[in-house]
DRENGU-538348 format. One line per 3 residues: number of its first residue (from 1); their letters; for each residue x negated, y negated, z of C-alpha. Coordinates in Angstrom, 1 decimal. Each point is the difference from the previous one (the first is absolute). Layout:
NUM> A> X,Y,Z | ...
This chain:
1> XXX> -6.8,3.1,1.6 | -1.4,-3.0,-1.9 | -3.7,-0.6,0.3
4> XXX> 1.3,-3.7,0.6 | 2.2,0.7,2.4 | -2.7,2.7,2.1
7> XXX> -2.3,-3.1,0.1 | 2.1,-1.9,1.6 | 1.1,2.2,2.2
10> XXX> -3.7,0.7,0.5 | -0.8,-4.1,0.8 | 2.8,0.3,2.9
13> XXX> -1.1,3.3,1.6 | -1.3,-1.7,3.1 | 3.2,-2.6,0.2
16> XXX> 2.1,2.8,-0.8 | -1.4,2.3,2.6 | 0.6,-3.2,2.5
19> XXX> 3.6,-1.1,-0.8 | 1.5,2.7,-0.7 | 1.9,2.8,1.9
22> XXX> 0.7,3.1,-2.1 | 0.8,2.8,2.5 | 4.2,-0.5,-0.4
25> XXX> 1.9,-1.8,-3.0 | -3.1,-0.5,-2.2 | -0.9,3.9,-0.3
28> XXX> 3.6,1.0,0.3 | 0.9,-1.8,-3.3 | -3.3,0.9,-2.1
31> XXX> 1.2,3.9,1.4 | 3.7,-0.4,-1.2 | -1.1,-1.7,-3.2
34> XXX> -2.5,3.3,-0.9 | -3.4,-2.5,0.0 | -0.8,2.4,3.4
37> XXX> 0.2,3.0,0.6 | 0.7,1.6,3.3 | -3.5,1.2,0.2
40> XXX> -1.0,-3.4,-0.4 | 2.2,-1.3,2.7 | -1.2,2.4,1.9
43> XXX> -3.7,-1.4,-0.3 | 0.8,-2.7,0.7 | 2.0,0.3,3.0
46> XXX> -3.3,2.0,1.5 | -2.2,-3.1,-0.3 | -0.4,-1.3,3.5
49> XXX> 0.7,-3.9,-0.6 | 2.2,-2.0,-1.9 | -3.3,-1.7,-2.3
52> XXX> -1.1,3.4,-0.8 | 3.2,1.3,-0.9 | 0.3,-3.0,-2.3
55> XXX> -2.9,0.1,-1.6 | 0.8,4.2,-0.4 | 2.9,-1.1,-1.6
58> XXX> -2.3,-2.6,-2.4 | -2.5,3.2,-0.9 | 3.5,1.7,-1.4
61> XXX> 2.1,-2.7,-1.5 | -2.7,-0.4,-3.0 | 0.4,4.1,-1.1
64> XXX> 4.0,0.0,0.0 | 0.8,-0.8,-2.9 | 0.7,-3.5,-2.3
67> XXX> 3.6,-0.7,2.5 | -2.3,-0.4,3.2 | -0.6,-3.2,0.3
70> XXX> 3.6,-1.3,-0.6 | 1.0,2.8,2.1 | -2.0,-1.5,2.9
73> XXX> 1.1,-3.2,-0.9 | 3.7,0.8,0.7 | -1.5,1.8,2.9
76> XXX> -0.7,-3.4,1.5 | 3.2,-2.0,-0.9 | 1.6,-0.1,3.6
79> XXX> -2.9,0.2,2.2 | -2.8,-2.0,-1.4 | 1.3,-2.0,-2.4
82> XXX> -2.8,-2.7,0.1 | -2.3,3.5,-1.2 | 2.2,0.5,-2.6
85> XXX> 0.4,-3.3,-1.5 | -3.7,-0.7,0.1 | -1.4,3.1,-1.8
88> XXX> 2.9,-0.8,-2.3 | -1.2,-3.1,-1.2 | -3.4,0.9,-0.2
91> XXX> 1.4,3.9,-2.3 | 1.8,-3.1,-2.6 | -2.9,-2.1,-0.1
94> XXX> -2.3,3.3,-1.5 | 2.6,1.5,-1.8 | -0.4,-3.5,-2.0
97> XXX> -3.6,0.8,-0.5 | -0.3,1.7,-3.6 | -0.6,4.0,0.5
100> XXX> -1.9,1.8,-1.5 | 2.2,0.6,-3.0 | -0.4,-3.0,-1.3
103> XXX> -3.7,-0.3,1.0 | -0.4,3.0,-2.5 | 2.5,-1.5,-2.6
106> XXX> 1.4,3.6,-0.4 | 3.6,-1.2,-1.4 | 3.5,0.6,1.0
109> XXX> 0.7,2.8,-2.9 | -2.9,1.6,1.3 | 0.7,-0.4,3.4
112> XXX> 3.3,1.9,-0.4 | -0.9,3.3,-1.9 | -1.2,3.2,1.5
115> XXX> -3.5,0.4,-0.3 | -1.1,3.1,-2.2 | -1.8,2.9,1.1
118> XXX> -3.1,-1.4,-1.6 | 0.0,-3.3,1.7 | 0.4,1.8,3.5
121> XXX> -3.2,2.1,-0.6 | -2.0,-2.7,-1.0 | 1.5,-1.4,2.8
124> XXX> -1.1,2.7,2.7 | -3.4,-0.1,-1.5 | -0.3,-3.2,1.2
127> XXX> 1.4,1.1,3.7 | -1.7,1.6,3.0 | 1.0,1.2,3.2
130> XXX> 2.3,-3.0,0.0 | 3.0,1.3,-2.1 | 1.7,1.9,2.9
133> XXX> 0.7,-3.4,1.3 | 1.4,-1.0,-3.7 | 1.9,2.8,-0.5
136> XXX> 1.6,-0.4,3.3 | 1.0,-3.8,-0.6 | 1.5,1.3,-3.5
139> XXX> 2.1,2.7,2.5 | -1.1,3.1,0.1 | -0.4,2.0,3.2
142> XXX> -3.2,0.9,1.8 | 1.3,3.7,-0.5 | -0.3,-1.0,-3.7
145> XXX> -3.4,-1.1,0.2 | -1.4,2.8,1.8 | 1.4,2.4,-2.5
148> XXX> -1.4,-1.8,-2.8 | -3.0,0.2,2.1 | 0.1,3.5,0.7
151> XXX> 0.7,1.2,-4.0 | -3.2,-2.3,-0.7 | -2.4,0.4,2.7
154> XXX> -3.0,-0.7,-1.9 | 0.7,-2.9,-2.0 | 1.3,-3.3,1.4
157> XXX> 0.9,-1.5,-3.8 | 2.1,3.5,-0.5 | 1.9,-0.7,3.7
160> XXX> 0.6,-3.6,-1.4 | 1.5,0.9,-3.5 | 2.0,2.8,1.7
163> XXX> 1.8,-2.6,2.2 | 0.6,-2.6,-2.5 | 1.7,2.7,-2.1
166> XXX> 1.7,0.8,3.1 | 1.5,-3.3,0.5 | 0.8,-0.3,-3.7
169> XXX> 2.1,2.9,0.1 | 2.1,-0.9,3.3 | 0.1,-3.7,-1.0
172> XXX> 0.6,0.3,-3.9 | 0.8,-3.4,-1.2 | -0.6,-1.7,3.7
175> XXX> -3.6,1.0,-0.4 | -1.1,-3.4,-1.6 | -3.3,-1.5,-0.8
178> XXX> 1.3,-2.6,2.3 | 0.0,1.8,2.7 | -3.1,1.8,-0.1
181> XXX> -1.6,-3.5,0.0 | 2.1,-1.1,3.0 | -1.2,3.5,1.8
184> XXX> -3.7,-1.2,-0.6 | 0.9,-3.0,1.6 | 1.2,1.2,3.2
187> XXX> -3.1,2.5,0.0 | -2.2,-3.0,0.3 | -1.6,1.2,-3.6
190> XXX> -1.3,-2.3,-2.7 | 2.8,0.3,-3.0 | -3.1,-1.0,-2.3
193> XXX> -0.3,4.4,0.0 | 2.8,-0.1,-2.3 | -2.0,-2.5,-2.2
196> XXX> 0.5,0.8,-3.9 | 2.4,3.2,0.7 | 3.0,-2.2,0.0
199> X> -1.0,-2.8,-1.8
């Protein structure tokens, strides 16, 4: 999910957690559209109020991916419309605000191209424990993670380069400078760590 879009959903928690009533239609929908899975349902379900199971629901939205939050959107369409409409407007209003692509000036060739192996590792030397949550935004698996874990137990920078080749090799040509910038985003991380590697 876009660091944008998990702040906002952050500054609503409370009115969110209020308003909202997610134990029917709203979890049904973010189930059937993959965003939840039935282990998360089943969470959930076992809180013992409607504002906890909400704000449940708000700890997992943020981890599932960059389709969750227009996902939850839909989710909202014919119960709370009002909801919908609101966190709408405010999503278009900071999508206006420049990103952090254009804060870094990295241009649109550059943006586009498949980072080599040599940007990734100065890239992962840059990185701590943080890059299982990057590497799960660019869409690999937690299985993936803990086996890049497992075959480099002693060295975090050799479980971070192991995972970026990883998603290289299942993304090919999808696996764009863009979007490891976007997945630092949505991890809440500074882009300035990938100062001067894709300048």
């Amino acid at each position: 999910m876009d660091v944008r879009h998990k702040k906002l959903l952050r500054k609503h928690r409370l009115e969110l957690s209020n308003q909202l009533v997610v134990g029917g239609t709203i979890i049904q929908y973010l189930y059937q559209e993959g965003t939840l899975t039935e282990s998360h349902v089943e969470e959930i379900r076992t809180q013992d109020t409607n504002k906890k199971k909400t704000i449940k629901m708000l700890d997992i939205l943020p981890t599932r991916g960059p389709r969750a939050f227009g996902t939850f959107l839909e989710s909202l369409k014919e119960e709370f419309p009002w909801i919908r409409e609101k966190l709408q407007e405010e999503a278009q209003n900071e999508d206006s605000q420049p990103g952090a692509a254009e804060k870094q000036k990295i241009s649109e060739k550059v943006l586009s191209t498949v980072p080599t192996e040599k940007q990734l590792n100065k890239l992962s030397v840059r990185l701590g424990p943080e890059w299982e949550t990057i590497l799960i935004e660019l869409g690999l698996t937690t299985n993936d993670i803990y086996r890049c874990k497992a075959n480099h137990s002693c060295n975090v920078q050799s479980q971070t380069m192991a995972a970026f080749v990883m998603w290289k090799q299942r993304f090919g040509k999808r696996a764009t400078v863009q979007c490891l910038l976007s997945s630092l985003e949505a991890a809440e991380i500074d882009p300035s760590v990938m100062d001067d590697i894709f300048q």
